[in-house]
C-alpha positions as CSV (number, residue, x, y, z in Angstrom):
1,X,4.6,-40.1,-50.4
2,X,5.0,-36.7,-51.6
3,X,2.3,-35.4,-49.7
4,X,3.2,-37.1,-46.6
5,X,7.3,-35.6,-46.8
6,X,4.8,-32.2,-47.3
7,X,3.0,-32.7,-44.4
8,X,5.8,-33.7,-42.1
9,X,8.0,-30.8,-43.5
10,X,5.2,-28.4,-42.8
11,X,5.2,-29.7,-39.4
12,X,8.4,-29.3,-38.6
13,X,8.7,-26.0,-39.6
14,X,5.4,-25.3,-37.5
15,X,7.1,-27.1,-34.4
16,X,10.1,-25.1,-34.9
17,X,8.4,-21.7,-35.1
18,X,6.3,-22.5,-32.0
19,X,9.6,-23.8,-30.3
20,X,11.5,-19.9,-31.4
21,X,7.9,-18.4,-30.7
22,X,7.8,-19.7,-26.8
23,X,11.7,-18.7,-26.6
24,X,11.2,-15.5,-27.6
25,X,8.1,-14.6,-25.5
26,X,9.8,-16.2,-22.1
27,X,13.0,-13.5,-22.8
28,X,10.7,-10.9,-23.1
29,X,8.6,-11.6,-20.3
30,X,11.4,-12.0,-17.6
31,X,12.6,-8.5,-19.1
32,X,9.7,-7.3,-18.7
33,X,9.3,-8.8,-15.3
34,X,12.5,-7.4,-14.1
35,X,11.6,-4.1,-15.5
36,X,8.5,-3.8,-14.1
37,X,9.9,-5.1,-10.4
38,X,12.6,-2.3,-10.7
39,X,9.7,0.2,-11.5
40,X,7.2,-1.1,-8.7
41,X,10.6,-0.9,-6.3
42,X,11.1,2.2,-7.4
43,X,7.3,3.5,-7.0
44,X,7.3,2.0,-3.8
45,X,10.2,3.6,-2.1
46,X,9.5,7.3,-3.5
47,X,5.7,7.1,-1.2
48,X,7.3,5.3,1.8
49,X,10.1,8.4,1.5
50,X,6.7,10.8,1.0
51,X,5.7,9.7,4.6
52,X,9.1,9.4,6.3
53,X,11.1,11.8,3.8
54,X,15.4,11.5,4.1
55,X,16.7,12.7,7.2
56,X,13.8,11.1,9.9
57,X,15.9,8.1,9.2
58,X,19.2,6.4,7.8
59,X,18.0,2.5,6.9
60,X,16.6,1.6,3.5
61,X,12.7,1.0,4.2
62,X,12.2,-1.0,1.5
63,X,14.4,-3.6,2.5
64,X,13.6,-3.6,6.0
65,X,10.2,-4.6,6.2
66,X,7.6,-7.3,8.2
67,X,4.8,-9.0,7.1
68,X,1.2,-7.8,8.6
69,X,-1.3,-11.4,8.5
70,X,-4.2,-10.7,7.1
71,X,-5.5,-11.5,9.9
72,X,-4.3,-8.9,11.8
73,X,-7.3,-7.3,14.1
74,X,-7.8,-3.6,12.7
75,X,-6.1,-3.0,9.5
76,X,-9.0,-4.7,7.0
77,X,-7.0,-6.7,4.7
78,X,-7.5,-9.0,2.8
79,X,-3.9,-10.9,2.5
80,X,-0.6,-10.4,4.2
81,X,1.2,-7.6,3.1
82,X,4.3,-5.5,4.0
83,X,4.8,-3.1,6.6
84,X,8.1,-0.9,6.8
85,X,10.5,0.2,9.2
86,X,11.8,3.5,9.8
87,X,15.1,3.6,11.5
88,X,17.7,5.9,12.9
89,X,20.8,4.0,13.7
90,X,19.2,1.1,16.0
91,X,16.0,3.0,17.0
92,X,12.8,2.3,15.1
93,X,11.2,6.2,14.9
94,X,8.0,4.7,12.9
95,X,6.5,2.3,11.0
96,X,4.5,2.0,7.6
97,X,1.3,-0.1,8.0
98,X,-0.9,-1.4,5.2
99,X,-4.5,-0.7,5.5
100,X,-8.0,-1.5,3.6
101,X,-10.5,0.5,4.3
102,X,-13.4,-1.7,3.2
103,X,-16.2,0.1,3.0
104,X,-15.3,3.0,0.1
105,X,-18.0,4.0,-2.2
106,X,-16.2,1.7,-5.4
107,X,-14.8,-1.0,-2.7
108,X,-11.6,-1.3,-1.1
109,X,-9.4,1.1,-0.5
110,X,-5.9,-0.1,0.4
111,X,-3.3,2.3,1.8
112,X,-0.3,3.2,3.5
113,X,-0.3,4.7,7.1
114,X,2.8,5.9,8.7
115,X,2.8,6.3,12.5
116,X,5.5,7.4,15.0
117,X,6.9,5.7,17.6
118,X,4.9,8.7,19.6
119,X,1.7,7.6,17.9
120,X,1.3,10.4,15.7
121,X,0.3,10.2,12.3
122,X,3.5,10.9,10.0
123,X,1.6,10.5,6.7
124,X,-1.2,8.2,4.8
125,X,-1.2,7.5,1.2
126,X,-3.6,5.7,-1.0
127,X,-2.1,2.6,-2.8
128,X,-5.2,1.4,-4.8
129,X,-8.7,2.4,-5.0
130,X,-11.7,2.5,-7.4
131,X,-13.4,5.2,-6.3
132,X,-15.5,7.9,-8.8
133,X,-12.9,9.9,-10.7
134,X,-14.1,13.8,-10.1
135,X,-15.3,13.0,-6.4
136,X,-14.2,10.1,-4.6
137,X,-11.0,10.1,-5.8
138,X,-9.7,13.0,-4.1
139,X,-8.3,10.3,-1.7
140,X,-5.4,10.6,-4.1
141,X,-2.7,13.2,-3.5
142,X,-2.2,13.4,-7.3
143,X,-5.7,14.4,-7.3
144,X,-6.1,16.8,-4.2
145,X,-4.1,17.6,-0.6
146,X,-6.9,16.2,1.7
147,X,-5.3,13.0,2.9
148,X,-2.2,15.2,4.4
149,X,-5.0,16.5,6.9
150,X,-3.8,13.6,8.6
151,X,-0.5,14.3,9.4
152,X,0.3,14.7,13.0
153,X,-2.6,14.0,14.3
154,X,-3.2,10.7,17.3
155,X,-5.9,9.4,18.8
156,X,-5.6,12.3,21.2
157,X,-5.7,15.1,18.8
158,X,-8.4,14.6,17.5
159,X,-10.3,13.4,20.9
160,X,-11.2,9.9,19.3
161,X,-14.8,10.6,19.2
162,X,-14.1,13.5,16.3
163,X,-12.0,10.7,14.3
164,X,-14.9,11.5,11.5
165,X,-16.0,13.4,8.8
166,X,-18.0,16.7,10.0
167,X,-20.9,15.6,8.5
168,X,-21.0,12.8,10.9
169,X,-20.1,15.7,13.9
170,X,-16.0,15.0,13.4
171,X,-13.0,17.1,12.6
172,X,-12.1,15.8,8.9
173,X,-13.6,17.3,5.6
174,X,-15.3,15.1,3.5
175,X,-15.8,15.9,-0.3
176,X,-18.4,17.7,-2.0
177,X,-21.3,15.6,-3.2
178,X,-18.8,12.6,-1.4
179,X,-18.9,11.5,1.6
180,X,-18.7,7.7,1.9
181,X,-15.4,7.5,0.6
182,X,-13.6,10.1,2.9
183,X,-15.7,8.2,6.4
184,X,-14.3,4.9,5.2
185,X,-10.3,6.6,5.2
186,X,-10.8,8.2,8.1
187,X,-11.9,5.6,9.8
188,X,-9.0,3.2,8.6
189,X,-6.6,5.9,9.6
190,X,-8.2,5.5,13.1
191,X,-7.9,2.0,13.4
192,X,-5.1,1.6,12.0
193,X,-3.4,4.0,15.0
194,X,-5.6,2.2,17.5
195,X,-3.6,-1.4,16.3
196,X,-0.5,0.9,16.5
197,X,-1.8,1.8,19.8
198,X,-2.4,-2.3,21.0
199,X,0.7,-3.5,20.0
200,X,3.1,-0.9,20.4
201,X,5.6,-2.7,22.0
202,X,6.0,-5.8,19.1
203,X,5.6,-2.9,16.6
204,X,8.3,-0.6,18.1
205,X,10.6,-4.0,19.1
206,X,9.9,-5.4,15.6
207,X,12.8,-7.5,14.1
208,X,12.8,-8.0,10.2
209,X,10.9,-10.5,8.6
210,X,8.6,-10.9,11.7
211,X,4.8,-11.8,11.0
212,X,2.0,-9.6,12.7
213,X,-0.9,-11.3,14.0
């Protein structure tokens, strides 16, 4: 009998640490969930205010954003994700888009792409990417300044025939001993101003919380 009482008490105590154990690991992880929400928020709204910095608009981007399909025409992505607004009082003066460019050296390349409601490029940053640290991932603005070559340009300036790398007879640089992963940008820049360029009235119109097709 004693050994049963043993065994019983032995798994009690086991049930009740488990029971504290569980407790204590959900409270830590919706902390840390919450913390790292507040920090991917906060991450989030500092490159959307790289592209469209304070004073090009007086809404809080972040908040007032659509959903892209993933089977939006153009953009390469692989699920639905969030485009942004940029507003001055009522007037939409751009919007973020996501892209993927799916063809870098490492695989896909998923970034940002702000475009005014002129159709000029305001500013493109790179979200995610595995591309080779030292070459390839000069994408990055942490790493070099080449992706602000596309500020201000259109589909007219460049002529849309030079959207490429001058290897390939365009107007952008590509990277020394690199030059797959700076085509596959540039060409996701392109298109993504070309799906601008399609559905510039929806875009420009856009109401919150609207899904792009």
């Amino acid at each position: 009998m004693s050994l049963l009482r043993a065994i019983s008490r032995n798994g009690l105590l086991l049930g009740v640490f488990a029971t504290v154990t569980g407790i204590l690991i959900a409270t830590t992880w919706t902390q840390t969930r919450d913390d790292i929400a507040r920090s991917i928020r906060a991450a989030e709204a500092r490159q959307l205010l790289e592209i469209f910095p304070k004073g090009t608009h007086d809404n809080d981007m972040v908040e007032d954003h659509f959903t892209v399909s993933s089977t939006a025409a153009l953009l390469g992505l692989r699920e639905d994700r969030l485009g942004y607004i940029a507003r001055r009082g009522e007037a939409i003066v751009g919007v973020i888009l996501p892209a993927t460019a799916r063809d870098g050296y490492s695989g896909d390349i998923d970034m940002l792409v702000g475009i005014t409601g002129s159709g000029d490029v305001a500013g493109v940053r790179v979200v995610s990417h595995r591309e080779t640290p030292g070459l390839g991932d000069a994408i990055d603005l942490k790493k070099s300044n080449w992706v602000l070559g596309f500020d201000d340009t259109s589909l007219q300036a460049p002529a849309k025939d030079r959207w490429l790398v001058k290897k390939d007879g365009g107007d952008f640089d590509q990277f020394t001993g690199a030059t797959v992963t700076p085509r596959a940008v540039v060409v996701a820049v392109r298109k993504a101003l070309e799906y601008t360029d399609v559905n510039q009235n929806s875009l420009f119109g856009v109401e919150e919380e609207n899904s792009l097709e």
